[in-house]
C-alpha positions in Angstrom: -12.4 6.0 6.6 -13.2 2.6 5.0 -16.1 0.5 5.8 -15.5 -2.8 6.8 -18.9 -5.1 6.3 -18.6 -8.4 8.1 -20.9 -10.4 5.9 -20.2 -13.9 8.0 -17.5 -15.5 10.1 -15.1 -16.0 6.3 -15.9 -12.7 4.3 -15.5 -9.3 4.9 -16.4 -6.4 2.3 -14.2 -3.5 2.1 -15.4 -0.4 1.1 -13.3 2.7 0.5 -13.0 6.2 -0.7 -10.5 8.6 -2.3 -9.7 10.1 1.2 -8.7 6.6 1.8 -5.6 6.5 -0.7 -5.0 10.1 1.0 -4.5 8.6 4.2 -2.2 5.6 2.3 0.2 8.5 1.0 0.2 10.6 4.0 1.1 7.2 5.8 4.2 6.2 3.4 5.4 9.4 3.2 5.7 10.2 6.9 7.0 6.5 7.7 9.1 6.1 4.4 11.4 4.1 5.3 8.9 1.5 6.5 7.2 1.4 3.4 9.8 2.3 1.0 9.4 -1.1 -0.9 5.6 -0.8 -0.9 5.9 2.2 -2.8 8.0 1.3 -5.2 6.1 -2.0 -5.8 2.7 -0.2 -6.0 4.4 2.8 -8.3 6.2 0.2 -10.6 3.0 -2.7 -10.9 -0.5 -0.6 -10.5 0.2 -0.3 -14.4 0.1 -3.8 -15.3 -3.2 -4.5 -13.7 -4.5 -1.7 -15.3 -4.0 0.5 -12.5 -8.3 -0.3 -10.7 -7.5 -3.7 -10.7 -4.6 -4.0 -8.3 -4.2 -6.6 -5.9 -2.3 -5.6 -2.7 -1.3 -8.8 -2.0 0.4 -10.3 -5.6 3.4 -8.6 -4.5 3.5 -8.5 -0.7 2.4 -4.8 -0.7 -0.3 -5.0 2.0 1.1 -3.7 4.8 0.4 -0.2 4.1 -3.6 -1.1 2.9 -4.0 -2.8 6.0 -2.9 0.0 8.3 -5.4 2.4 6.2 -7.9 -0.6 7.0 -7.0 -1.1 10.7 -7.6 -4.6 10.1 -5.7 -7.8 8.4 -8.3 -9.1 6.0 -6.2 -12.0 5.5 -8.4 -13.1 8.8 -11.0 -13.9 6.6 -10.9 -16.4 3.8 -12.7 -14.0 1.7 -13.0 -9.8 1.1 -14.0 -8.3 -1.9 -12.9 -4.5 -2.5 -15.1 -1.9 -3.3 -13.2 1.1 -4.3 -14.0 4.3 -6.9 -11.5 4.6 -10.0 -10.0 7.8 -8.3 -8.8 5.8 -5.2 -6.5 3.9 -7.4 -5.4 6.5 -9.4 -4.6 9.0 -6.2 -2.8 5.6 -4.8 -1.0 5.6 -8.2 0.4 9.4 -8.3 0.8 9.4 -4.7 2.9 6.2 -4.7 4.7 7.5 -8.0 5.4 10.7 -6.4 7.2 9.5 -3.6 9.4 6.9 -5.8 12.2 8.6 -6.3 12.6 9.3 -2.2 11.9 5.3 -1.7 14.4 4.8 -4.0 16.8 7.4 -2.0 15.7 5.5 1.3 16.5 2.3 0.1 19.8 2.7 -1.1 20.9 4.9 2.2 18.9 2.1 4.1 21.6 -0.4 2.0 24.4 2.0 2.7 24.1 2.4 6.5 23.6 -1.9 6.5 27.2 -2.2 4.4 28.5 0.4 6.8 27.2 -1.6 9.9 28.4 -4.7 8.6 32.1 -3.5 8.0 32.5 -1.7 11.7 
């Protein structure tokens, strides 16, 4: 589980591990729907920022990080992240794995809205 380090009443350090990114995959995948968007955004950006240098919040894809954290950092005017390479590449697969459903989710989540609309 990640360590959260309150260092004063503004900063936090976060510290986590590769079972970490487990728990953020298990989490999207059982409540897909709910984070459909957060895995396509993480699947289609982690590249760009090199993949270990990913910021959850440049593209409001937080949501799912701060249920792994069980805390909003935002809180906090400051939090660094302290995080092994393999967290972001495990966040990366798992997130790229379960695309292709997001993207399945989204557009019966658009479908069912059109329908709903039209009744």
């Amino acid at each position: 589980m990640a360590t959260i380090t309150v260092i004063d009443d503004k900063t936090i350090q976060i510290a986590v591990e590769l079972k970490d990114a487990l728990r953020m995959i298990e989490e999207a995948e059982n409540n897909l729907e709910r984070y459909a968007g957060e895995v396509l955004a993480i699947a289609e950006k982690m590249p760009e920022f090199q993949y270990t240098y990913f910021c959850f919040y440049a593209y409001d894809t937080a949501a799912l990080f701060e249920n792994m954290l069980g805390i909003d950092p935002k809180q906090y005017l400051s939090f660094s992240l302290d995080a092994p390479d393999s967290f972001f590449y495990t966040l990366y697969g798992g997130m790229k794995g379960l695309s292709g459903a997001a993207r399945l989710c989204q557009a019966f989540a658009t479908e069912r809205t059109d329908v709903e609309v039209n009744v």
